[in-house]
C-alpha positions as a LaTeX table, in Angstrom:
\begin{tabular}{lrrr}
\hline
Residue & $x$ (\AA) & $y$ (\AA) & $z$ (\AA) \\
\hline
Unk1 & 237.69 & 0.41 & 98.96 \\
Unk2 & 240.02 & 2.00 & 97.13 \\
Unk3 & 237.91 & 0.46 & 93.74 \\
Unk4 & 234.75 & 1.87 & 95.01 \\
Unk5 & 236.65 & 5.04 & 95.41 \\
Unk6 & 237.66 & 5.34 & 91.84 \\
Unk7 & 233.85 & 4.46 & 90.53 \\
Unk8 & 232.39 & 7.07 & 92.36 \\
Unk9 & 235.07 & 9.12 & 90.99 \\
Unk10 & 234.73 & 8.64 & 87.61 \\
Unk11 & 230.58 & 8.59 & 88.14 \\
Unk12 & 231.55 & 12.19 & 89.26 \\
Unk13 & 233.49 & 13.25 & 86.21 \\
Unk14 & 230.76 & 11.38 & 84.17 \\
Unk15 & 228.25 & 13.59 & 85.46 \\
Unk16 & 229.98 & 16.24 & 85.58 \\
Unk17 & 230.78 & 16.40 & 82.18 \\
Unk18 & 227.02 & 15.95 & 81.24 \\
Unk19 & 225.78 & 19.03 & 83.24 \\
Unk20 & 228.63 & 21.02 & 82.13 \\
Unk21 & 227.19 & 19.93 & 78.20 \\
Unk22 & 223.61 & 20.55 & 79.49 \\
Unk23 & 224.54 & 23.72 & 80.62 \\
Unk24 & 226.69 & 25.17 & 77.39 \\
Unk25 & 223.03 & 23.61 & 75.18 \\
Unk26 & 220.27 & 25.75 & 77.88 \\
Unk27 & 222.33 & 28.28 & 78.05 \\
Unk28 & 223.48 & 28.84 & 74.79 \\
Unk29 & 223.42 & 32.64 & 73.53 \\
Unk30 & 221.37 & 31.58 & 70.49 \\
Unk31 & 218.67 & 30.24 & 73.25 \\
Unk32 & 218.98 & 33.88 & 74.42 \\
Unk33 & 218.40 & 35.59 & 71.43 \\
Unk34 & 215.77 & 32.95 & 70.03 \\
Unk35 & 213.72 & 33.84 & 73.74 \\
Unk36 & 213.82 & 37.73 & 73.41 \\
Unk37 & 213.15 & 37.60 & 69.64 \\
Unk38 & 209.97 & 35.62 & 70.30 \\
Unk39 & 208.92 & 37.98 & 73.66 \\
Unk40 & 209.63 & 41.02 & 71.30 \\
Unk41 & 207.42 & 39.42 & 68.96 \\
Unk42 & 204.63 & 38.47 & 71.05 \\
Unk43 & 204.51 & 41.33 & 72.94 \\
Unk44 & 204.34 & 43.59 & 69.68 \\
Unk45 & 201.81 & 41.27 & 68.47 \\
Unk46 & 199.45 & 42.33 & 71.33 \\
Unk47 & 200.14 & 45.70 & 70.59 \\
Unk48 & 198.72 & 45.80 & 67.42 \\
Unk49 & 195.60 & 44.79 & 65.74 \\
Unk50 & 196.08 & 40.55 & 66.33 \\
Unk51 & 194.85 & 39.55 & 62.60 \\
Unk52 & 197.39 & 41.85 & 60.87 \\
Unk53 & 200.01 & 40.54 & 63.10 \\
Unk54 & 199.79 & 37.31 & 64.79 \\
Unk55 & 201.21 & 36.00 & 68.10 \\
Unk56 & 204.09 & 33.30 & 68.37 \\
Unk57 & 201.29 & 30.65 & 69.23 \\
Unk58 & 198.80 & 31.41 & 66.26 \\
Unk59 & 201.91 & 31.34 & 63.89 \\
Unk60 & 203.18 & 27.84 & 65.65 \\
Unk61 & 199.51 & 26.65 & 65.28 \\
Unk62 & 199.77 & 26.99 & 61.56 \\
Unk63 & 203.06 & 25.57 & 61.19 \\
Unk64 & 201.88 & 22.33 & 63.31 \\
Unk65 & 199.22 & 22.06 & 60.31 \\
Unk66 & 201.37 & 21.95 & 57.53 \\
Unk67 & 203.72 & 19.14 & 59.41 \\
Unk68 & 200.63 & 17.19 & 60.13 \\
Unk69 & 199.24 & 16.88 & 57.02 \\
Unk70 & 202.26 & 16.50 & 55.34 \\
Unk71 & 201.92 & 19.41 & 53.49 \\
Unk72 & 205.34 & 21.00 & 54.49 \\
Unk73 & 207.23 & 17.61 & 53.83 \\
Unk74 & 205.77 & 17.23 & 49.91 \\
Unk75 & 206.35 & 20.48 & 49.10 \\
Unk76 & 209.50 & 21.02 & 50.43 \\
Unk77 & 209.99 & 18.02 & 48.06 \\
Unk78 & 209.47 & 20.05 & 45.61 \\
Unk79 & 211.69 & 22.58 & 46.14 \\
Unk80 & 214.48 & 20.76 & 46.71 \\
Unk81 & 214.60 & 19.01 & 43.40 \\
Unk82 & 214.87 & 22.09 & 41.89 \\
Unk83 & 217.52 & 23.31 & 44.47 \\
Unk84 & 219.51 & 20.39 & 44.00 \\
Unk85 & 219.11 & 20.35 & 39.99 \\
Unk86 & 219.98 & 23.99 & 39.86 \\
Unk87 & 222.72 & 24.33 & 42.44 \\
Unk88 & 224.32 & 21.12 & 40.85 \\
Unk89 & 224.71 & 23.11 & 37.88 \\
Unk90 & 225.53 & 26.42 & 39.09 \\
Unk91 & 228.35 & 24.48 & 41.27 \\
Unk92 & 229.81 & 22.33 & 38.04 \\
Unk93 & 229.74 & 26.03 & 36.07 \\
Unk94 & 230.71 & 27.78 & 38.62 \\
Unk95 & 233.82 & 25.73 & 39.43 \\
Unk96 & 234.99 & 25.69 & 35.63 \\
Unk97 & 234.57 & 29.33 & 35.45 \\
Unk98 & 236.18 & 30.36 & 38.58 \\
Unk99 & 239.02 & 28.14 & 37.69 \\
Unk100 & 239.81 & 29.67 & 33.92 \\
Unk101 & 240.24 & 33.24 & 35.69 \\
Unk102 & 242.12 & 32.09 & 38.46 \\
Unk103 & 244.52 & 30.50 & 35.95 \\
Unk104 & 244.45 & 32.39 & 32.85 \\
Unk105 & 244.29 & 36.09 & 32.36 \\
Unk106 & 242.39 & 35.89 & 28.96 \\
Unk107 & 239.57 & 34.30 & 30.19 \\
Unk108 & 239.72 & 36.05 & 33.16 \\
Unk109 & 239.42 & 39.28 & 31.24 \\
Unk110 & 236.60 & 37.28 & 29.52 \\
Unk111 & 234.23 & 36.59 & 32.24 \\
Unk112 & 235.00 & 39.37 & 34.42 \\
Unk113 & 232.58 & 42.11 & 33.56 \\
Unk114 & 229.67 & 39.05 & 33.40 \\
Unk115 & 230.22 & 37.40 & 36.61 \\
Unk116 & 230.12 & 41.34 & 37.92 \\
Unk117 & 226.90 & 41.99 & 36.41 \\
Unk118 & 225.86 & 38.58 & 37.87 \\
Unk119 & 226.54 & 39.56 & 41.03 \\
Unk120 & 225.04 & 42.85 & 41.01 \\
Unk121 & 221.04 & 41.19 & 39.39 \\
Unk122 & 218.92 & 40.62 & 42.36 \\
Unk123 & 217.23 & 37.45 & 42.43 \\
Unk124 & 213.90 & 38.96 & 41.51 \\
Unk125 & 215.33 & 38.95 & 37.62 \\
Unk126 & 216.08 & 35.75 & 37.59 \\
Unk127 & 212.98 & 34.88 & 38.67 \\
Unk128 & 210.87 & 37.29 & 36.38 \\
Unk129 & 212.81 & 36.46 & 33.29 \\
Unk130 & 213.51 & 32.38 & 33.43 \\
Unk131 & 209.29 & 32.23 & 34.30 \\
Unk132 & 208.76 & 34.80 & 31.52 \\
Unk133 & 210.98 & 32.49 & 29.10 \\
Unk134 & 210.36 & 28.85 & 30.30 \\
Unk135 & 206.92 & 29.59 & 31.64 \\
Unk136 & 205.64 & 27.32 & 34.74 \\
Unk137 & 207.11 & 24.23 & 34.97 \\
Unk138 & 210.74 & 22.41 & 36.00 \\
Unk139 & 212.56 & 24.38 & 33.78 \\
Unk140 & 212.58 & 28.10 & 35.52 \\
Unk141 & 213.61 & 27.90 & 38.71 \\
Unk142 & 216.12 & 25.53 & 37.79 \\
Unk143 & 217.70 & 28.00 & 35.26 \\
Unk144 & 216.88 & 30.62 & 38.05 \\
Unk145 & 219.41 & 29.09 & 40.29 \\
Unk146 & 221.81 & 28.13 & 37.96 \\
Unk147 & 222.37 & 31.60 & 36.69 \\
Unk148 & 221.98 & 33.17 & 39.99 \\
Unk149 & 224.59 & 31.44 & 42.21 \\
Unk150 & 227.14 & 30.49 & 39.45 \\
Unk151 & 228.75 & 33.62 & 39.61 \\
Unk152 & 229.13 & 33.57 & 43.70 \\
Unk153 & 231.20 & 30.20 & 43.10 \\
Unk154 & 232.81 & 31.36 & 40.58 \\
Unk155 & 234.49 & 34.32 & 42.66 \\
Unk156 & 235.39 & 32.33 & 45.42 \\
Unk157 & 236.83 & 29.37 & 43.11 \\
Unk158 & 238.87 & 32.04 & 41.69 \\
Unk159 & 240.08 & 33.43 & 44.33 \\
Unk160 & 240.87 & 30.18 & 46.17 \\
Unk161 & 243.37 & 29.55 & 42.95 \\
Unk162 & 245.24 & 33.23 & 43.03 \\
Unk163 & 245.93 & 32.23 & 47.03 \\
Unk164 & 247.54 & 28.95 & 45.85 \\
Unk165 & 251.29 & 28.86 & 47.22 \\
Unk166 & 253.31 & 29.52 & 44.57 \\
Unk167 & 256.70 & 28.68 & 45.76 \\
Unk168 & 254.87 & 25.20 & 46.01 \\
Unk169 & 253.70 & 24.53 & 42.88 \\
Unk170 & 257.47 & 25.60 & 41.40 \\
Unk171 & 258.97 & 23.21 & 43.90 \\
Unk172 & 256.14 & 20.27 & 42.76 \\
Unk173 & 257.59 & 21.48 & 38.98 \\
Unk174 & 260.75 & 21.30 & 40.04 \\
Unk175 & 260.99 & 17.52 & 41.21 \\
Unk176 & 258.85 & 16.42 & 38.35 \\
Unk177 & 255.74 & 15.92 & 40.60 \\
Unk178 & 252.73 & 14.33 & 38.69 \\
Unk179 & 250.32 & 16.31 & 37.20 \\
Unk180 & 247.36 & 14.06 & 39.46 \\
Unk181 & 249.84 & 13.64 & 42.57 \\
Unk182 & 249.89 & 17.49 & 42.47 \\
Unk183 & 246.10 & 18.08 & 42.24 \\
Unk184 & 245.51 & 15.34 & 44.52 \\
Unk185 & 248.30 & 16.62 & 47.46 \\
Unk186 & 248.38 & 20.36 & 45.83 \\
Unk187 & 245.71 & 21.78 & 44.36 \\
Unk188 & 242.96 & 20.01 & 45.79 \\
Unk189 & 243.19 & 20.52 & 49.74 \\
Unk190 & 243.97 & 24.40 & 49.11 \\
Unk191 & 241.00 & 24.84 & 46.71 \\
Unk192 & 238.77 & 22.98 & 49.73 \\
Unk193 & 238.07 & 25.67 & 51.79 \\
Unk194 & 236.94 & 28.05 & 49.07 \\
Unk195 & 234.94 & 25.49 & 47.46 \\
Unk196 & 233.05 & 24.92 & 50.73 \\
Unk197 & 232.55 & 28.94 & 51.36 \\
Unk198 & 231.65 & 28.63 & 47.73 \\
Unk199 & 229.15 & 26.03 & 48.57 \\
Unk200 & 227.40 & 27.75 & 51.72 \\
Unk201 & 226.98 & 31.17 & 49.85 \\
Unk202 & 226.14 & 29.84 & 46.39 \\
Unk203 & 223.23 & 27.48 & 48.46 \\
Unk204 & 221.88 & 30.64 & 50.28 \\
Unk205 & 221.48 & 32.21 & 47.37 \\
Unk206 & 219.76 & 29.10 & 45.73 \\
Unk207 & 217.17 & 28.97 & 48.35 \\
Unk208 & 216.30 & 32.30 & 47.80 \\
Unk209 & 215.75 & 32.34 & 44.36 \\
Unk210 & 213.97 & 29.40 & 44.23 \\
Unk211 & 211.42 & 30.47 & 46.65 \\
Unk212 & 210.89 & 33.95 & 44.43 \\
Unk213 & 210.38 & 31.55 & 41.07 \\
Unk214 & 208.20 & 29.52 & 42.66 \\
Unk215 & 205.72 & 32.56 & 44.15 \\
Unk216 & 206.05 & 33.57 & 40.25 \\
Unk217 & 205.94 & 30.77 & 37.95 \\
Unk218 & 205.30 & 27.15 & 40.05 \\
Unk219 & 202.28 & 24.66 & 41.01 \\
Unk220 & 204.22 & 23.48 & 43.95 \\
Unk221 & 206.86 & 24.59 & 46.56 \\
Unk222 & 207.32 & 26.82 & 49.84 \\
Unk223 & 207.62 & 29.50 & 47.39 \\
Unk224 & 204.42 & 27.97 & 45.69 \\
Unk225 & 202.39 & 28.16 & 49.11 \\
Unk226 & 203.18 & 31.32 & 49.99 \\
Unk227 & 202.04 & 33.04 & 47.35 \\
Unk228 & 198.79 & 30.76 & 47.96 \\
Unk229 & 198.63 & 32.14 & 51.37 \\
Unk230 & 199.07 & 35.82 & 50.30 \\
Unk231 & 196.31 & 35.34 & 47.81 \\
Unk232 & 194.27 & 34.87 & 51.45 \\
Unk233 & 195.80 & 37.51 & 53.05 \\
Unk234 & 197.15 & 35.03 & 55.81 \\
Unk235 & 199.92 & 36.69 & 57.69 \\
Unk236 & 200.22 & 34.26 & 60.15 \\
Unk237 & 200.31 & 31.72 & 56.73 \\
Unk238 & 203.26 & 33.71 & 55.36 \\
Unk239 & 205.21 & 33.76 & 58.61 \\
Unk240 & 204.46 & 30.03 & 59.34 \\
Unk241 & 205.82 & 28.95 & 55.75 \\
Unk242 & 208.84 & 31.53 & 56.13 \\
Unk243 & 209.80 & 30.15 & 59.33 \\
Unk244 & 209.71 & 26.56 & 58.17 \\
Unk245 & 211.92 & 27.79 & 55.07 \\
Unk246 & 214.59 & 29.51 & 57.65 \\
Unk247 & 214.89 & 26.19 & 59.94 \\
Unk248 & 215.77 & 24.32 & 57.39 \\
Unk249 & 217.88 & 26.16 & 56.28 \\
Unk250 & 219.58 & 25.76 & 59.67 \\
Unk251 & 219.28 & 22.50 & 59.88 \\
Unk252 & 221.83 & 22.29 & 56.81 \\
Unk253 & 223.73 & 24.99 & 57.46 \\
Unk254 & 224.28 & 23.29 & 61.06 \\
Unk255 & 223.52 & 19.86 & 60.14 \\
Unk256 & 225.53 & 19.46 & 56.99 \\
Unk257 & 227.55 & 22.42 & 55.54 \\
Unk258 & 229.75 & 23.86 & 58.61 \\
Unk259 & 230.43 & 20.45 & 59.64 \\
Unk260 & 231.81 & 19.38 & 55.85 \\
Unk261 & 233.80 & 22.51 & 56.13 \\
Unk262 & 235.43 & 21.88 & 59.49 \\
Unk263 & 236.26 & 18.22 & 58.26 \\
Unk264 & 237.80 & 19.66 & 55.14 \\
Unk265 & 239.78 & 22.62 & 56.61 \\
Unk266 & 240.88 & 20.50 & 59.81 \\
Unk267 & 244.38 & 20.82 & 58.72 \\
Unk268 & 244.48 & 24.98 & 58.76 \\
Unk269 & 245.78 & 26.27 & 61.55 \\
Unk270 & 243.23 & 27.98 & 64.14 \\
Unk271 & 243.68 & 31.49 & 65.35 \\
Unk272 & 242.30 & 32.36 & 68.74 \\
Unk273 & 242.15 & 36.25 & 67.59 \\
Unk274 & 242.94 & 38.35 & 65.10 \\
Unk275 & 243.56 & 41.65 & 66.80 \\
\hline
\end{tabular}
């Protein structure tokens, strides 16, 4: 009896456990917000004359297209071999940069005023000038999002070495600690978190400009298709290919990047509050 009794007990706990999960997924606030932003939508979409602004449905019907014909999936492709090619190199610049002016005050005093006026460029000049330049092909948007997210990971490489603990790394001099040991033990685990805030911003800001090259200067990409759909004046095209863009970006923001950075920053301390 008494066994029976402690099977139906933990069956209890089991399912308990799995509505409580059910419940935290259904009624998640993002749920919330994703409902009222598509009833706001809809309901403004009836509003107003239905070809200038489509419904929810007409805008899901066109996104079902593109994911049938495998449309979406080749030309997202596309776009992320230049993501990749240019992020790559906006990271590996971005990281040497960001760790001369954390560490030395020349080149610090160097780069300063450039990775400012970096900073301050929109996108849309990257774009115009790197298609301008390199003309349609590989070699833009590439460049594009080299230039354009090199300086975000260079600021936060930067500052991730002036917040290095200084008492530390006297101490590590002090006992004759390895020049590796201390990157390895040191360095390393303190630069981590910067590097992946580095990472999260400088991608944003990849995506972005790769989608403006490509409506400028490309044969191929979500940026590619919708200028294609503009050149139709399809609204619901625009919003479809938009909306595919922002859930993937999601999906590795959510899928790939916060997770990295919780593995990496597991051993900082967590604060409930600030104030």
């Amino acid at each position: 009896m008494s066994s029976a009794a402690a099977d139906v007990a933990t069956a209890t706990s089991a399912g308990t456990r799995l509505g409580r999960a059910i419940s935290r997924v259904v009624l998640n606030r993002r749920w919330v917000t994703f409902a009222v932003v598509v009833a706001g939508w809809h309901l403004l979409a009836l509003a107003v004359d239905i070809d200038l602004f489509p419904t929810p449905a007409r805008v899901f019907d066109k996104i079902l297209e593109a994911l049938a014909g495998g449309l979406f999936f080749d030309q997202l492709a596309d776009s992320m071999l230049r993501i990749v090619i240019g992020f790559g190199a906006g990271l590996v610049g971005g990281t040497v940069v960001g760790l001369l002016m954390g560490s030395r005050r020349f080149w610090n005093d160097f780069f300063q005023d450039l990775i400012v006026l970096g900073l301050s460029l929109p996108g849309l000049i990257y774009a115009l000038l790197t298609v301008m330049i390199f003309g349609i092909g590989l070699t833009a948007p590439v460049v594009a999002i080299a230039l354009a997210s090199l300086p975000f990971v260079a600021v936060n490489i930067k500052e991730g070495v002036l917040a290095l603990d200084k008492p530390m790394l006297e101490m590590c001099r002090v006992y004759r600690v390895g020049r590796g040991r201390l990157i390895r033990k040191v360095v390393a685990p303190s630069l981590l978190p910067f590097m992946m805030a580095a990472i999260r911003i400088g991608f944003t800001v990849a995506w972005k400009v790769a989608v403006l090259t490509e409506v400028f200067g490309a044969t191929s990409g979500i940026g590619y298709q919708m200028r294609y759909e503009f050149q139709l004046f399809s609204v619901r095209g625009i919003m479809a290919w938009a909306l595919l863009f922002g859930v993937v970006m999601l999906l590795i923001e959510y899928g790939l990047l916060i997770p990295l950075e919780r593995h990496f920053g597991r051993w900082r301390p967590k604060l409930e509050r600030v104030i």
